[in-house]
N, C-alpha and C positions, 0 to 999 in steps of 0.2 A: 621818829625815834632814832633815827642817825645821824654822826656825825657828817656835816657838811661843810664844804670851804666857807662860805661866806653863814649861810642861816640852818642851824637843827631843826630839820623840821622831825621829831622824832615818832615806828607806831608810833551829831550832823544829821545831815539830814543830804537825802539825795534826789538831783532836781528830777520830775517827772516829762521833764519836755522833751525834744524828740525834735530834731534838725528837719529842718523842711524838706529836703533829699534823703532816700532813703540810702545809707552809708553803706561802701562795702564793707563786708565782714573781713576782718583783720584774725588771720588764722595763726594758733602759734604751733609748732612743731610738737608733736606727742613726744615722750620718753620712751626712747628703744625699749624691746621688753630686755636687752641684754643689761641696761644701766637700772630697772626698777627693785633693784637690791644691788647695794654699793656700800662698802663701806671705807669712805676715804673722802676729805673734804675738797669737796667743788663748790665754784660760787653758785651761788639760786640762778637761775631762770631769771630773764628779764620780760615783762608784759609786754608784746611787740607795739610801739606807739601807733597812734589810731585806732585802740581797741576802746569802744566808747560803752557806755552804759550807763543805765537810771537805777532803780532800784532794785533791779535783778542782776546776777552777772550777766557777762555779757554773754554773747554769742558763741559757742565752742568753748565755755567756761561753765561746770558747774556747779560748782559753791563761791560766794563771797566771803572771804575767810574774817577781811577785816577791811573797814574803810576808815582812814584816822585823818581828822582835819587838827594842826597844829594851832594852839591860840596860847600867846604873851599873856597871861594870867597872874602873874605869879612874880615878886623880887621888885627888883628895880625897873618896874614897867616904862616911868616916864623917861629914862634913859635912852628908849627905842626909838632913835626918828618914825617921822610916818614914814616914810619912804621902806626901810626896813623890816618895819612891822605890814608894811604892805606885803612882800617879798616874803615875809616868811611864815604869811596865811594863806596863800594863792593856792599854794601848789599843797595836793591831798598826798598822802601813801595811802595803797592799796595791793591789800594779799589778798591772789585770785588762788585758786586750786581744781583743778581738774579732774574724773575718777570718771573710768570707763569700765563696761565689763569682760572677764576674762572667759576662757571656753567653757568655763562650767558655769559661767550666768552670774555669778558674784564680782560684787563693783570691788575695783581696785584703784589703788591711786598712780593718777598716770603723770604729774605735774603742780608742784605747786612752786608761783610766781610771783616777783614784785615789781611796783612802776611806781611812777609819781603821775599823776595826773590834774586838772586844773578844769575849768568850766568854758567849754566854744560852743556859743552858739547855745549857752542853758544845760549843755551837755556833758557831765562827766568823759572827759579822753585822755587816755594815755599818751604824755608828751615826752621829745626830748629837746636840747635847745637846734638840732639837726632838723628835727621835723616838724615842731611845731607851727614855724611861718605856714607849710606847707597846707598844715592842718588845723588853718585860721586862728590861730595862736594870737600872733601881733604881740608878741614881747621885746620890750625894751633892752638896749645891751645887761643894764643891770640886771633883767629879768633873764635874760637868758645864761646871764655868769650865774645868779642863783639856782635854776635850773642845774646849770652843769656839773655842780658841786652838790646837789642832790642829788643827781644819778650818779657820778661818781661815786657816793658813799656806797650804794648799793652793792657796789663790787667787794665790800667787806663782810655784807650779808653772805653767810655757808654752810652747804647742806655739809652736817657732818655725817648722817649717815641715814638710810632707808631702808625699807620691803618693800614689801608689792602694797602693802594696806598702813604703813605706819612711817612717818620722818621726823629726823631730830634736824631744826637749822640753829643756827645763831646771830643775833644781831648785834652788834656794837653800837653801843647809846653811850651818851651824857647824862647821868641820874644826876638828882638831889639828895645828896646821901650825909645824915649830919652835919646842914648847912655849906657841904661843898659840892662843888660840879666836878666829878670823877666820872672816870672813861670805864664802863662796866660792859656786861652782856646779859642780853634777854636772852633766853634762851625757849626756843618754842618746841613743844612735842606734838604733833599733828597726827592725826589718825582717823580711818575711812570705815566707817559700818556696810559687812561685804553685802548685807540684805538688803540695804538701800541706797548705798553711796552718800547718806549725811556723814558732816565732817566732825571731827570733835577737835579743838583745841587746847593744849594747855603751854600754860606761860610761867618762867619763873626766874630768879636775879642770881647771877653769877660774879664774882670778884676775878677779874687775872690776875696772875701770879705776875712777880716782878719782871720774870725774862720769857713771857708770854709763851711758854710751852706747858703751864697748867691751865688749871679753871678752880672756883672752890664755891661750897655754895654762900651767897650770900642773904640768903633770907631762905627759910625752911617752907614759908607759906608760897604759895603755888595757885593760879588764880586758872578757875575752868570758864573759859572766854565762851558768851554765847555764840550760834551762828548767827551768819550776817552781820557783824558787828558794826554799830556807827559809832564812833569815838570820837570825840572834842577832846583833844588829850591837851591838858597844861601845862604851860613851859616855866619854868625858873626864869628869872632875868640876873645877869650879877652884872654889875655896873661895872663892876673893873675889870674886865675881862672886854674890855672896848677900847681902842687905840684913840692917840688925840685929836684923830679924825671922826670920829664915833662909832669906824667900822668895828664890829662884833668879834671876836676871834670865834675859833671852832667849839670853845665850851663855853661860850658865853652865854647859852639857853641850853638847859637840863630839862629832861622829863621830873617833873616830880615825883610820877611812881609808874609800874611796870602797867599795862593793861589791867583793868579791873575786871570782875566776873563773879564768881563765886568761890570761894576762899578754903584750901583744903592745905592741911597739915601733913608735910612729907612723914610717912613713918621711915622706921629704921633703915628697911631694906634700899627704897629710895635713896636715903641720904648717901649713902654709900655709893649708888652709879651717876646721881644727878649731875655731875659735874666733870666726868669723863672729859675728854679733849679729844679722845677718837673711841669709836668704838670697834668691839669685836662683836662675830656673830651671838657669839655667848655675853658678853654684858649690855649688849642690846633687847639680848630679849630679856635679859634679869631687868635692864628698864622699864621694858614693855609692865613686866610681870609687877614690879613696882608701882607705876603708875596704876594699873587697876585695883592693887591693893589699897592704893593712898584715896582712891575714888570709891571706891566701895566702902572705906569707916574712917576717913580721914576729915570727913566737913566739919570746918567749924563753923561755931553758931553765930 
C-alpha cells in the first residue's frame, strides 16, 4: 500500500512450517512510557528484520494487525514483464502491534510496527536488502533494489498521534480513484481493549491538499478491519505509466480500494476531526469520542 522506487506493493494465507533450527528471537524495543502519549508526527516503528512468524505473531508481539500480500489483478496486467510481476508479489507488508499491562493490570498499547517480509525457508521474515543475504534471503541485485524502495517507502508511513490505549498513523498510497492513479492517504485509527489487550482497527481515504500541509476526507465510509487480518490486496496496472524500457514508474500499480472489513458511515461529529493533520489533546479525544459513536449506529447494511 506504499509508494515504492521501483514496485507499490501497497497494505493469504500463512505458511505453517517452522525452520529446522529453532531461531533466535528478534526483540524489538518497548515505547518509553514517557513517548506513550505524544502528539506530533514521527515515523512508525520499523519491525526489526529476522523477526519471523507463521500464523501467530511472532515472538514479543501480540497482535497481527494485518498481513497484505500484493497481486497485479487489475488494468493493464499483460504490460507487466514476469520478472516485475515477480518482484512485486515476493515481498508481503505486515502490521504487528504490541500491548502490555500497566500497574493497575489493564493492557495498554506499547508499539505498533511495519516491515516487509518475504518467505526463507517456508518461513514468513522480516527483510531488508542489508540483511536479508544474512537471513537466507538470496536476492538478486533487482530483488534487492526492490526491496530498498519498499522500505524506504515506509519512512513516509507517521504516527500522527497517540495514548496509552489508542493511535492515529498515516500511510501514503497510490489509489484508483476515477480511473486515475493519485498519491492519497490511508489513514488508520488503532485502539487496544484495556480488559484484554484485543486490538480494534479502523481505516479510512484521505485527499492532500495541494501544498501538503492539509488532509480532507475523501470518502466518508470507514472500514472496521477484522483481527489478524490476511489480505490479497489488488493492484491497478496503468500501462503508461512505464518507461520505453518497461520499468514501472512510482504510480504505475494503485491499490484499487482502502482495506476491506466492515463498512460504517462517519456521522457528523467524525467528519469534522477525521482529517486533522495534527492533533491536539482535545481533538483527539473528540476523535476517539467520534469514532465510538460512528461504531455504535453508523453500520451500513
Amino acid at each position: 500500500m506504499f509508494v515504492t522506487a521501483v514496485v507499490v506493493l501497497c497494505l493469504t494465507s500463512l505458511c505453517s512450517e517452522s525452520l529446522h533450527a529453532e531461531p533466535a528471537v528478534v526483540r524489538h524495543q518497548p515505547t518509553p512510557p514517557s513517548q506513550r502519549v505524544l502528539y506530533r508526527r514521527v515515523p512508525l516503528p520499523k519491525i526489526p528484520p529476522g523477526t519471523r512468524f507463521a500464523e501467530k505473531p511472532p515472538v514479543d508481539w501480540s497482535n497481527l494487525i494485518s498481513f497484505v500480500r500484493g497481486k497485479l489483478s487489475s488494468g493493464d496486467v499483460d504490460a507487466v514483464s514476469e520478472t516485475v510481476k515477480y518482484y512485486s508479489e515476493i515481498f508481503n507488508l505486515v502490521l504487528l502491534a504490541n500491548c502490555d499491562r500497566n500497574a493497575d493490570g489493564d493492557y495498554e498499547l506499547d508499539q505498533v510496527a511495519v516491515g516487509f517480509s518475504m518467505k526463507i525457508n517456508g518461513v514468513n521474515t522480516i527483510v531488508t536488502s542489508d540483511t536479508q543475504a544474512d537471513l537466507g534471503g538470496d536476492l538478486s541485485i533487482i530483488g534487492r533494489s526492490v526491496l530498498d524502495g519498499n522500505v524506504e517507502s515506509l519512512s513516509k508511513v507517521e504516527q500522527v498521534a497517540r495514548t496509552k490505549n489508542s493511535m492515529v498513523f498515516d500511510a501514503p498510497a497510490i489509489i484508483l480513484r476515477n480511473g486515475e492513479h493519485r498519491e492519497m492517504v490511508v489513514r488508520y485509527y488503532i485502539w487496544v481493549f484495556p480488559e484484554n489487550g484485543n486490538i480494534g482497527t479502523l481505516v479510512w481515504l484521505l485527499d492532500p491538499g495541494s501544498d501538503d500541509s492539509t488532509l480532507r476526507v475523501a470518502d466518508t465510509t470507514v472500514q472496521l478491519l477484522p483481527p489478524n487480518m490476511l489480505e490479497d490486496r489488488v493492484m491497478n496496472v496503468d500501462s503508461d505509466k512505464f518507461n520505453f524500457v518497461g520499468i514501472p514508474k512510482k504510480d504505475a500499480f494503485a491499490l484499487v480500494q482502502i482495506p476491506q472489513g466492515v463498512a460504517f458511515e462517519m456521522n457528523d461529529a467524525m467528519k469534522a476531526v477525521a482529517a486533522e493533520k495534527n492533533y491536539t489533546p482535545k481533538s483527539f479525544a473528540s476523535l476517539t469520542s467520534a469514532v465510538a459513536s460512528t461504531l455504535k449506529t453508523g453500520k451500513k447494511e
